[in-house]
N, C-alpha and C positions, 0 to 999 in steps of 0.2 A: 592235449594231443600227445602220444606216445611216439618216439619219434625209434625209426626200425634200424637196429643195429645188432653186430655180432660179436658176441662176449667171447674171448678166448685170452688163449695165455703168451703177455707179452713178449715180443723179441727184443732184441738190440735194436734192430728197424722202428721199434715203437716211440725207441728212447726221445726221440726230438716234439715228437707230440705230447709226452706225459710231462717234459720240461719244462714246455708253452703252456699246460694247464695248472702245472704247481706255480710255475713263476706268477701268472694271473691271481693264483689266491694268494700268493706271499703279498702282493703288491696292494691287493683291489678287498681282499678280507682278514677276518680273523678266523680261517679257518685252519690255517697254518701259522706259529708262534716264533715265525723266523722273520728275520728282515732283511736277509738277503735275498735276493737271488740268487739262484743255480746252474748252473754252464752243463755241457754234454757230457764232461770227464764226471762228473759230481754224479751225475746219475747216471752213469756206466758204473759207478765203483755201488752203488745205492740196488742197482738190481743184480750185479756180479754177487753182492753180499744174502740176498734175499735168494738168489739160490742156491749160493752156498750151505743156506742153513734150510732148504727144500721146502722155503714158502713161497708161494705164488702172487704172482704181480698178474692181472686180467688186466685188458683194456675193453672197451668199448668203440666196435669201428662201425660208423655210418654206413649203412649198406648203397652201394652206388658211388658212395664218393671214397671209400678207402681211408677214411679221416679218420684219425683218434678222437673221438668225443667224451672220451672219458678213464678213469682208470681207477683200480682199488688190490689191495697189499694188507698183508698183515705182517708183523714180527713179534717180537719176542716183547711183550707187558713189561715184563722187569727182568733183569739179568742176571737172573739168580736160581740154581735149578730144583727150589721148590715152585718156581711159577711156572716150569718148561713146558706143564699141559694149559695154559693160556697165553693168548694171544691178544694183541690191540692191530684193530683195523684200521683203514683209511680209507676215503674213498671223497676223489673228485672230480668232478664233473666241467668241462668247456662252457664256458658262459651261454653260447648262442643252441646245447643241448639242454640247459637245465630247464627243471618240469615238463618234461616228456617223456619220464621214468626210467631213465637212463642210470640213475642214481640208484635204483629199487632194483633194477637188473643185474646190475656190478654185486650188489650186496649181497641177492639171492644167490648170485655167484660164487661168492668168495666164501661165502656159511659153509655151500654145501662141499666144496673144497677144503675147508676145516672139518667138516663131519667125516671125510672121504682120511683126511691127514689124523683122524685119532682126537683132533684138539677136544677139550672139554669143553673149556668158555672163553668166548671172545667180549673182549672189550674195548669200546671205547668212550673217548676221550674228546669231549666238544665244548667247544665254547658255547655255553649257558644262553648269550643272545644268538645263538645259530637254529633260531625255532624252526626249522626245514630240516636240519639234520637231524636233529632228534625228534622230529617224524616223523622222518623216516625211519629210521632204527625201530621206533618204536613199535612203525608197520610192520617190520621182518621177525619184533618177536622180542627187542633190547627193551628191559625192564631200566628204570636210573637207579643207580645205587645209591646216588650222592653226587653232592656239589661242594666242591671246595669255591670259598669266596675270594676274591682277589687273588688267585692263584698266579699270574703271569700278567703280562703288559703287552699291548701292540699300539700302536699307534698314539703313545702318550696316555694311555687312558688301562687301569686293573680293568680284566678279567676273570668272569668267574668261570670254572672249569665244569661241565656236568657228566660225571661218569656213568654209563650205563654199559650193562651185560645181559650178554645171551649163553644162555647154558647152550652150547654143541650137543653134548654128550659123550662124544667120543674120549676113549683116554680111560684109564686105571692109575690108580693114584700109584708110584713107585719109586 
């Protein structure tokens, strides 16, 4: 069941929703490789910085009820400016909206927001047992490049990392 919401670009007002859906996967997945939690100042400085450098944070709002159900971001792959025409995304979704394509929306979103910004290729970066997220990527068009084994730890236990990429287009090498 596809559940009907309106993809646009986050405000400060968002902030307290996209907190409640990071905090949930810090806690409840390995979809995020942190183990903290994050307060309202953390993500006031997290989206101040994301436009400072003129990438886009989308949310997902439940049509009718005004709710964040979801959100997705890209920045900078590596910090280094032969990599400045790629990107690594993100993209997560409210527990009580997932599979209702809310996930597949954000993403078609956020591509076409990278084609529109110049990027060439987005990438990202999933935990290898996260088989939902890398099929969805896989739906929008992300090819895997690779998988690094044991790359990181959450919850007592290695994970493996699986990278995949979607060529943009956008961008001239320079």
């Amino acid at each position: 069941m596809t559940q009907t919401v309106t993809i646009r670009p986050a405000t400060l007002d968002d902030l307290e929703g996209i907190r409640v859906i990071y905090n949930h996967a810090v806690v409840h997945t390995t979809a995020i490789w942190n183990d903290m939690q994050v307060d309202l100042e953390n993500r006031r400085q997290w989206f101040e910085a994301r436009m400072a450098r003129n990438f886009p944070v989308l949310v997902a709002v439940a049509e009718g009820e005004g709710q964040v159900v979801g959100y997705a971001a890209y920045g900078d792959w590596r910090p280094f400016d032969g990599f400045r025409h790629s990107v690594e995304n993100s993209v997560y979704v409210a527990p009580q909206a997932q599979g209702r394509g809310v996930g597949e929306a954000l993403l078609r979103a956020l591509v076409a927001c990278a084609r529109e910004r110049g990027v060439h290729r987005m990438i990202a970066a999933i935990a290898s047992e996260n088989a939902i997220s890398i099929a969805l990527h896989a739906k929008v068009g992300f090819r895997t490049a690779g998988v690094f084994s044991e790359a990181g730890t959450k919850f007592g236990r290695w994970l493996d990392l699986t990278f995949m990429e979607l060529l943009v287009g956008g961008g001239q090498p320079t």
